[in-house]
N, C-alpha and C positions, 0 to 999 in steps of 0.2 A: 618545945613549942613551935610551933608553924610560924616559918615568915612572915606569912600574909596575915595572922588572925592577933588580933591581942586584945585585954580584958579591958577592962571600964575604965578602972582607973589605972591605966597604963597610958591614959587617951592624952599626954601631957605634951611628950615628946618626939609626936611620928611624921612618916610624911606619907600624903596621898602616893598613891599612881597613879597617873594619865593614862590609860590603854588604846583612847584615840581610835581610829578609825584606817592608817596606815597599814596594819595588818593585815586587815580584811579587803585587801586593795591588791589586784596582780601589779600591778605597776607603781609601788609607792613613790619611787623616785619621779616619774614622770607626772603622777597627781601632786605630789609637794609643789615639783613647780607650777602647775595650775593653778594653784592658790597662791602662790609665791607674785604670780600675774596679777591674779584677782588684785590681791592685799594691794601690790603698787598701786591698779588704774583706780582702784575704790579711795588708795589714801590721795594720790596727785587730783583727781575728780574732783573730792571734796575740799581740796586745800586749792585748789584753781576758783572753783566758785567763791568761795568765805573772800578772798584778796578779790575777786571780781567785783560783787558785791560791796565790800569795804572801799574799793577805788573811784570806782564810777556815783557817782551823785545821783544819775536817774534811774538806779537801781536800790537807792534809798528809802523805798517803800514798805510797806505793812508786811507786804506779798513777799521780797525777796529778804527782810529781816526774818522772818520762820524760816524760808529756805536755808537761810544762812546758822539758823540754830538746829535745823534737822542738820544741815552740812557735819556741823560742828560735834553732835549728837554719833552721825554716824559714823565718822573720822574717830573718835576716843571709843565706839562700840568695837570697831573690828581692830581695832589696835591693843585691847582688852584679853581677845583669846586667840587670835591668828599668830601673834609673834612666839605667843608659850607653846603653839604647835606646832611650829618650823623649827624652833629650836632646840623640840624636845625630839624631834625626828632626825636634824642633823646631827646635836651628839651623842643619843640613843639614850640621854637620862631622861627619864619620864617620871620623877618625884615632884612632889610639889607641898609645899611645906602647910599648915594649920593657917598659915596667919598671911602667907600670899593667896589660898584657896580662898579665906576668908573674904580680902581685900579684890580677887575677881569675882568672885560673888556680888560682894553690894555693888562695882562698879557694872557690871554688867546688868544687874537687874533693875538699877538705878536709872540707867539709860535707857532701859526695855521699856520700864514706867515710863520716863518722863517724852519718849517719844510718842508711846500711847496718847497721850492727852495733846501731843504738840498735831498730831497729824488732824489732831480732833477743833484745833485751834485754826490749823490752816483749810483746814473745810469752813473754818464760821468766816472766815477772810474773804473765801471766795464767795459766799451765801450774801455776804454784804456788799461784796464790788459788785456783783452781779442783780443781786433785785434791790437794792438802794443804792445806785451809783451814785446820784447825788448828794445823800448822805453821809459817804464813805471817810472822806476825811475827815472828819468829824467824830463818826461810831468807831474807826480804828486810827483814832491819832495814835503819837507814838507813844504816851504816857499805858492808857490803856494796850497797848503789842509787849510792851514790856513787863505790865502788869499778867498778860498772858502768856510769856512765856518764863516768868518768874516762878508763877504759880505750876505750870508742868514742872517743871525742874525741880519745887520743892513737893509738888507730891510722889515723884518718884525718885527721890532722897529716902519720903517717908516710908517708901514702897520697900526700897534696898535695904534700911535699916531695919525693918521689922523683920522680912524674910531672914537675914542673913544670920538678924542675931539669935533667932530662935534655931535655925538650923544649926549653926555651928557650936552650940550649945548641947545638941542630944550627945549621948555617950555612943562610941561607936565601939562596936567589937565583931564586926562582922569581917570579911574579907577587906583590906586597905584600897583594893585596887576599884577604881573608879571610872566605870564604862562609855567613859566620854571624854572630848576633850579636850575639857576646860569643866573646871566646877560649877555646873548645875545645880540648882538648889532639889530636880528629885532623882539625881543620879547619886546624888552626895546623901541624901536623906535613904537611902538603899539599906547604905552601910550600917543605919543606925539600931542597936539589938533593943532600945526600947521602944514603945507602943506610940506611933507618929499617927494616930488616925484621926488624935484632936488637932494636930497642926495643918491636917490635910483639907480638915475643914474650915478651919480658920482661912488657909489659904483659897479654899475655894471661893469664901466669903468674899476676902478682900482682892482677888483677881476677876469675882462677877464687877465691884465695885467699879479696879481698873480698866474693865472694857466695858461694860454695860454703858456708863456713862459717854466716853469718848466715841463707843458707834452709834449711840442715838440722837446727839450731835450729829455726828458722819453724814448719818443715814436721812435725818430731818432738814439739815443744811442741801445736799444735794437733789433732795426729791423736790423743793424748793425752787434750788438752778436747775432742773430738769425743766419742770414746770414752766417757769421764764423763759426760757430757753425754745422752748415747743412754741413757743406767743409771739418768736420773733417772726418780723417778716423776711429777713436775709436766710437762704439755703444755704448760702456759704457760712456766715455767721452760726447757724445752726450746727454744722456738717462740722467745725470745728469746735466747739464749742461742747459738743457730745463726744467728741474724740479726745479732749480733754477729760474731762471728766470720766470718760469708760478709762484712762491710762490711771488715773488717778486712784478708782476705785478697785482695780485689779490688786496695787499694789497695795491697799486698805485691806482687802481682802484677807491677800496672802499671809501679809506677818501680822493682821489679829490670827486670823486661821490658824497660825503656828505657836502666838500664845494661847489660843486656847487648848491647843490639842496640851504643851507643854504643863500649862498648871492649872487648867480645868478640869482635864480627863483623871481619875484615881491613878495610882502611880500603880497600882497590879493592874489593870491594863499597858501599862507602858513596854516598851519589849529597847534592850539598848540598840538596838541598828536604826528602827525607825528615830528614836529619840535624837540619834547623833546627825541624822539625814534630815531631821527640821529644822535641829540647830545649826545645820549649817548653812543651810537657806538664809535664814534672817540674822545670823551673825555675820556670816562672808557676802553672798551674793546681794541682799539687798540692801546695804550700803552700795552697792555697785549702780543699782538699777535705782535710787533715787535720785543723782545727779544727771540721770539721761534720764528719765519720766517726769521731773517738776520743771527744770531747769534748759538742758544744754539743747532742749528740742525749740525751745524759746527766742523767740527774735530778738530779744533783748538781750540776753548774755550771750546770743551766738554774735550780735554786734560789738559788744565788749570786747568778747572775747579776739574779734577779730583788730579791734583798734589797738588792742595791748599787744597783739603780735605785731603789726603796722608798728606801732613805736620802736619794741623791742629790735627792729630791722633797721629803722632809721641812726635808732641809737649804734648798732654795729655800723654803719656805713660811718658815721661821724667821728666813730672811733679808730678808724682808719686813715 
């Protein structure tokens, strides 16, 4: 019997492969450590805001509690599949067992969810600081921010649970090795020798559900602060104010863009190179690029950020 292939119910005791995307790289060594970069400035980025935020008192608001729950969101999303691919490329074992494939599965797809709806949370944040300023404290005290971002976290719980456990449940007998890398719910659905076309559409139902809602928000919220925004009389005000917002929805763009191509599009159009070159977009890079596009471009935590170095100087000198 072939290494790679086993029957149904053999499905008890195996383990995946990772095939990863190192292969298909002239330069593996040298791309590892690119990402090896990434992963640090993405993990230090988002673990400097979270302590930022938690430290300073006038960064206690509606606006930098999301940030600090996207922070928190993207920090445990690329720490989910970046570390199992540096260290399946340093010691060349590329297995991965049922039940850890399992457990990045729902974690990753859990925080795909629950960002979806967070990003859709911090558009209604800005919708209300901006055309009912005077309301604001009031429409998002902190009882109601915590009630929104409770609620993302548990529908993309519900999101991870559902996906993971009907995926990990087909029988598989196809080839073990798995064309990505990190378990993907339709890289990993590949494998499966029985008929996935009702799960495809369930998926597709319940992935219209998870974006449809969170970019109509997006997209109603911001056409809104556009609108406001056009009524001002400051150029200047204006001039940034649309430079916010265009940075903001670039990055909206991109990773729904990449969930929908992921689990919108039928899996027989998928092809695994483009699939591994999305996922790694919104798994690695844009953890990267939301700490420089919400946050660190920001006069307020670039202020923090400089009084905590100022301390941390003084504190050496005293220690001297």
């Amino acid at each position: 019997m072939d290494n790679s292939k086993w029957q149904v119910n053999h499905t008890g005791g195996f383990d995946f492969i990772l095939l990863g995307f190192f292969s298909q790289i002239q330069d593996p060594a040298l791309f590892c450590v690119v990402i090896f970069v990434i992963f640090l400035l993405s993990l230090s980025g988002n673990a400097i805001l979270i302590l930022l935020i938690q430290l300073n008192a006038h960064l206690h608001t509606p606006m930098y509690f999301f940030i600090s729950q996207l922070s928190l969101m993207d920090l445990t999303y690329i720490s989910v599949t970046v570390p199992k691919m540096l260290m399946d490329q340093f010691i060349g074992i590329k297995k991965i067992s049922v039940l850890e494939c399992g457990i990045q599965m729902f974690l990753y797809v859990t925080l795909g969810g629950s960002e979806l709806f967070l990003l859709a949370a911090m558009a209604y944040d800005r919708y209300v600081a901006i055309c009912y300023p005077l309301r604001y404290s009031i429409l998002m005290n902190y009882r109601i921010c915590l009630l929104l971002a409770s609620g993302c976290w548990f529908l993309g719980l519900m999101d991870g649970f559902l996906l993971t456990s009907i995926t990990m449940t087909f029988p598989f007998c196809r080839s073990r090795e798995i064309h990505h890398f990190f378990c993907e719910v339709p890289a990993v659905m590949k494998l499966s020798c029985s008929d996935t076309s009702l799960f495809e559409t369930v998926m597709y139902f319940c992935c219209v559900f998870m974006i449809l809602i969170p970019v109509t928000v997006i997209s109603s919220s911001y056409s809104f602060i556009l609108l406001t925004i056009h009524r001002m009389n400051s150029a200047e005000g204006r001039k940034k104010a649309f430079t916010t917002c265009s940075s903001h929805m670039t990055l909206v763009i991109l990773f729904y863009g990449a969930a929908v191509y992921t689990y919108m599009i039928p899996i027989s159009y998928h092809t695994s190179d483009k699939d591994m070159v999305v996922s790694f977009f919104y798994t690695t890079l844009t953890p990267l690029l939301n700490p420089l596009i919400y946050s660190f471009r920001n006069k307020d935590v670039s202020g923090a950020m400089k009084k905590m170095l100022n301390m941390g100087t003084v504190f050496q000198e005293n220690m001297k």
